[in-house]
N, C-alpha and C positions, 0 to 999 in steps of 0.2 A: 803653729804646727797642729794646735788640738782644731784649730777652726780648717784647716786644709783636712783633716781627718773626717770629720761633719760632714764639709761637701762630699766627699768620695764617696763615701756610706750613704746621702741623699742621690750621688748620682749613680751608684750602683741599687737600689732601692728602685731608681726610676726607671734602671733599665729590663732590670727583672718584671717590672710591673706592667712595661710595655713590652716584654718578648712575653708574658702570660696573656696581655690584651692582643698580641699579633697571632699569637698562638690560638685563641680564642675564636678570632677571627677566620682564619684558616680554617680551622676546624670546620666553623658553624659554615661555610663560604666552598669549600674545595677536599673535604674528607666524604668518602662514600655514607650516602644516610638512606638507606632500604631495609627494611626488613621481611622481605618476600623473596619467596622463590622463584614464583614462576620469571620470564624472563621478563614480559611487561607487567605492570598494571593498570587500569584504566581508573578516572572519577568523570563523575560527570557534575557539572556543577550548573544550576540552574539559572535560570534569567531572574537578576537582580537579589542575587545569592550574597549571603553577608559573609567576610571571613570565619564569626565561627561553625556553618555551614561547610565551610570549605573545610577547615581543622577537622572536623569531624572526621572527615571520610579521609584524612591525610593520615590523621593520627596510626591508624592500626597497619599502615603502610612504612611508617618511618620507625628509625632507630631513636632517634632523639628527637621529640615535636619541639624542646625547648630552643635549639639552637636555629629550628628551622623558623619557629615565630619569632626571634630578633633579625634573622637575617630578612625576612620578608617584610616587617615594619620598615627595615632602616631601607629595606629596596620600594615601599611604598604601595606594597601589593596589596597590603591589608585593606585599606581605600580604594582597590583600582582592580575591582573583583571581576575579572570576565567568564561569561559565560561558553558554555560548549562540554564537548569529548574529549578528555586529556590522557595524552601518555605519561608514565614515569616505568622509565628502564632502571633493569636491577644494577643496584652499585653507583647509581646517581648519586651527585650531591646536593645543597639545599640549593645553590647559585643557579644549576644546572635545573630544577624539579619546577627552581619559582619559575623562570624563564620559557620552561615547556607550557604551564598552566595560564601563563599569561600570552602567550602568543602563537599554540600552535595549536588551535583547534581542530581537532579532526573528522573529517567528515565518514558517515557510517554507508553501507548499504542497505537500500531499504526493499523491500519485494512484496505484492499481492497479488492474488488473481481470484477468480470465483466467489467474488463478494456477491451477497447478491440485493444487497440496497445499499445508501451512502451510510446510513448509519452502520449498517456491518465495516463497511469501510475503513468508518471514522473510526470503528473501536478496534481496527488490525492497525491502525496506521498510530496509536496512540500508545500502543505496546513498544514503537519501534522511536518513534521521538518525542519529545518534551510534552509537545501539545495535546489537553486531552482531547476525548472522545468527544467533551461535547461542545467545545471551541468549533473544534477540529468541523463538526454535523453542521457548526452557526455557519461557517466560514464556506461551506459546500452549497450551502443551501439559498444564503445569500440574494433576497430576490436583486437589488442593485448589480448583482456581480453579475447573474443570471440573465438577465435584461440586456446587461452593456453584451455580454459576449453570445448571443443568441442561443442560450438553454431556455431550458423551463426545469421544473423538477421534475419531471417524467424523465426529461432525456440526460438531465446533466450528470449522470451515473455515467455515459458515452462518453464523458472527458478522460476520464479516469484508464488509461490505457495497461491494463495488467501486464507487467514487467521488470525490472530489476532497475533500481535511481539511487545515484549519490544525491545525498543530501547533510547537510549537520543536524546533529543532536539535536541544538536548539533551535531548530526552522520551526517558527510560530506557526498557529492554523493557514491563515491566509499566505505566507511563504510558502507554505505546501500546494495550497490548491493553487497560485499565480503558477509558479513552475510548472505544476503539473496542466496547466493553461499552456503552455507555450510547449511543452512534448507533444500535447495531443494536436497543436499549428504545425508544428515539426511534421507531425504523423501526417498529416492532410496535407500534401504536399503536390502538386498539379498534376502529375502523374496516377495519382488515388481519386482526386476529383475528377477528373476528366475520367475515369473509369466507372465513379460512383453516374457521373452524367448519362451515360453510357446503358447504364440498365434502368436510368428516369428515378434516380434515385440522390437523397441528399444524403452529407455523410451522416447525421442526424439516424436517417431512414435506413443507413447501411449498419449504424453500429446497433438499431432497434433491432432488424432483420437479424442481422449476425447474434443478437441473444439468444433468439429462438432460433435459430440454427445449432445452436450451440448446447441451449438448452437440449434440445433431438438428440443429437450425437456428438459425442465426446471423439470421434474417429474421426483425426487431419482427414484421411485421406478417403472421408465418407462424405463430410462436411459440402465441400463443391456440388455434390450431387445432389444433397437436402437444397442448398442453395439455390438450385436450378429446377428445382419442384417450386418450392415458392416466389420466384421468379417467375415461370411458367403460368400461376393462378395468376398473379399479380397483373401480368401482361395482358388475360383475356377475360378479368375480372370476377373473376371466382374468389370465394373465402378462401381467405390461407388456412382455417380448420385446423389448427396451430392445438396440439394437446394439453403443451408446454405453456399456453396462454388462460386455458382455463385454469388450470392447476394457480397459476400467478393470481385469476381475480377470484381463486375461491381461498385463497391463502387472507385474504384482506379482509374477509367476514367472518365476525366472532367464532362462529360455529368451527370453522376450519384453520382457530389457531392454535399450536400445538400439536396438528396432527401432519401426518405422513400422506399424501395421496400415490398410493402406489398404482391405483386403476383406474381410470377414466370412465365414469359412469355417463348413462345420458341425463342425468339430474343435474352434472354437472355442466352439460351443454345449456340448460334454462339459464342459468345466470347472469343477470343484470349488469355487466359492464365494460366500460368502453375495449375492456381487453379480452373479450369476450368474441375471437376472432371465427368464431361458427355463424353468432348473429351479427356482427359487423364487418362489413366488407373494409378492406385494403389495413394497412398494417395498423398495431395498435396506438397510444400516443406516446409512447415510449420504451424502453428497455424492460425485459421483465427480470435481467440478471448481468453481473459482466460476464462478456463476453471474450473469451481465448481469443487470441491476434490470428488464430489458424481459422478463427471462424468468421473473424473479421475479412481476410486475404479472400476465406472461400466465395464469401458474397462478392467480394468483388473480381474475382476471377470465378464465376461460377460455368458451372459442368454446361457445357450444350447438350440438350439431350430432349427428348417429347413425353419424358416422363412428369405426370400429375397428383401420383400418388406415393404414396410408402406405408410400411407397416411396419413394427418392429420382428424382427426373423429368433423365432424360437428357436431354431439349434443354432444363431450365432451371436450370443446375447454382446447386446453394445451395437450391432450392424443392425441394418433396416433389409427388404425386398421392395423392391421398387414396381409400379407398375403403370403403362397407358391409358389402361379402359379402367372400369369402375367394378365391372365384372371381375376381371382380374384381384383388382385391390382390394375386395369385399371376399375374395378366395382366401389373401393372403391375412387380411385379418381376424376371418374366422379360424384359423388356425394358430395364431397368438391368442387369441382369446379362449383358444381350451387348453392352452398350453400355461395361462393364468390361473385357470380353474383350477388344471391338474397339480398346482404348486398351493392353491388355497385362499390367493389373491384374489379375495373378491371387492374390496375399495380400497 
């Protein structure tokens, strides 16, 4: 009798200890563990991120970190760290937190426009994912890369198409600039070549042309018309006299870094270099900015029209006036030119 007493007392002992170990479980496994408000929260956990890198950024998110590091050893996750953008919804459990962080990486949107070399690029595009700024510069620059896909580093700033990309978090240097390889294959598509053929133009030549288009005028529906000025020189072999190109090769000598050129001087016409399109005939050897997709389109749908010149229009700032003869266009600049004076602008 005393020994059937024993067992009872051992097997009720045992079951308590296994409805506090089930209970336990449950808990750590299937009870809500958040301690935030907002409705999601995001981590981002890095390439070749060790668990307690991850703890870290969990911690001030949960209610209990204890219960959530047993459930994640005995689920294996502490060894099996992936990388990415994670969600964790408010009123999750640990079952539910580990299984988002391990398998549902999210991908971000990412946007730029108006860089205006790869290194600005590299350091907007380094803000928005993993890779930095100067992976990010090797991986653009890349002469092997550059070679196999026909850039150079004058032009391969032209791949880079200003516009709105899904991508993950963790997309290395080289994941970015490959994809952003095959948008820009995307973008040149037979219809756009055969139109760049069209004005004797390569898309190389179309997306240089469109900087300095762009560079000019920021007006879509101006754009066509600059387009078709320089077009027009191009065709009968005149300098394209590009303002926007001197500004470009006087920005790259000591003297003119750090400063603003707000006026075209003729000092600045003497200037020594290939981009230097007063004393070099036909376009320069590559981009002097990215170029808007409105000024890429314009080049390639450019204005028909027998206009060779333009000037910027003093009572419509951002617009140009346009003109045939030289007489004309020498009217129309002497009138921006005192219209610079009159504001103070004299370099």
């Amino acid at each position: 009798m005393y020994i059937k007493k024993i067992l009872w007392a051992i097997a009720l002992i045992g079951l308590v200890i296994f409805a506090f170990i089930a209970y336990y479980i449950y808990g750590a496994m299937f009870q809500p563990n958040t301690a935030f408000n907002n409705e999601t929260a995001y981590i981002y956990v890095p390439t070749n991120a060790t668990y307690p890198q991850v703890r870290e950024q969990l911690e001030p998110l949960l209610d209990d970190i204890d219960t959530f590091d047993a459930l994640a050893s005995q689920k294996k996750y502490t060894t099996n760290i992936k990388a990415g953008r994670f969600a964790i919804s408010k009123g999750m459990n640990n079952n539910d937190i580990i299984n988002s962080i391990r398998s549902k990486n999210l991908p971000i949107k990412i946007a730029f426009n108006n860089q205006h070399s790869l290194a600005d690029l590299a350091g907007r595009i380094s803000t928005q994912i993993e890779a930095d700024s100067t992976s990010l510069l090797a991986a653009m620059t890349d002469n092997a890369f550059l070679n196999k896909n026909g850039f150079t580093r004058a032009t391969a700033l032209g791949m880079y198409l200003p516009n709105s990309y899904e991508f993950f978090w963790n997309t290395s240097a080289e994941g970015f600039r490959d994809k952003m390889l095959k948008e820009y294959n995307r973008f040149w598509n037979e219809d756009r070549r055969n139109k760049a053929k069209k004005i004797n133009l390569s898309p190389d030549e179309v997306m240089t042309l469109a900087s300095i288009v762009h560079e000019e005028s920021k007006q879509p529906e101006e754009q066509p018309r600059v387009a078709g000025v320089y077009l027009n020189r191009l065709r009968i072999g005149m300098a394209l006299q590009a303002d926007p190109t001197l500004k470009f090769a006087a920005y790259q000598l000591p003297e003119y870094k750090h400063t603003v050129i707000r006026r075209v001087l003729n000092i600045h016409k003497e200037i020594e270099s290939p981009y230097n399109t007063y004393k070099n005939s036909g376009l320069p050897p590559g981009l002097i900015a990215m170029p808007d997709l409105s000024a890429v389109k314009a080049v390639l749908n450019p204005e028909k029209h027998s206009y060779l010149y333009f000037a910027a229009d003093a009572k419509r700032v951002g617009y140009h006036k346009f003109a045939k003869t030289l007489v004309q266009h020498n009217n129309n600049a002497r009138e921006y030119q005192r219209y610079l004076s009159s504001q103070g602008i004299n370099r």
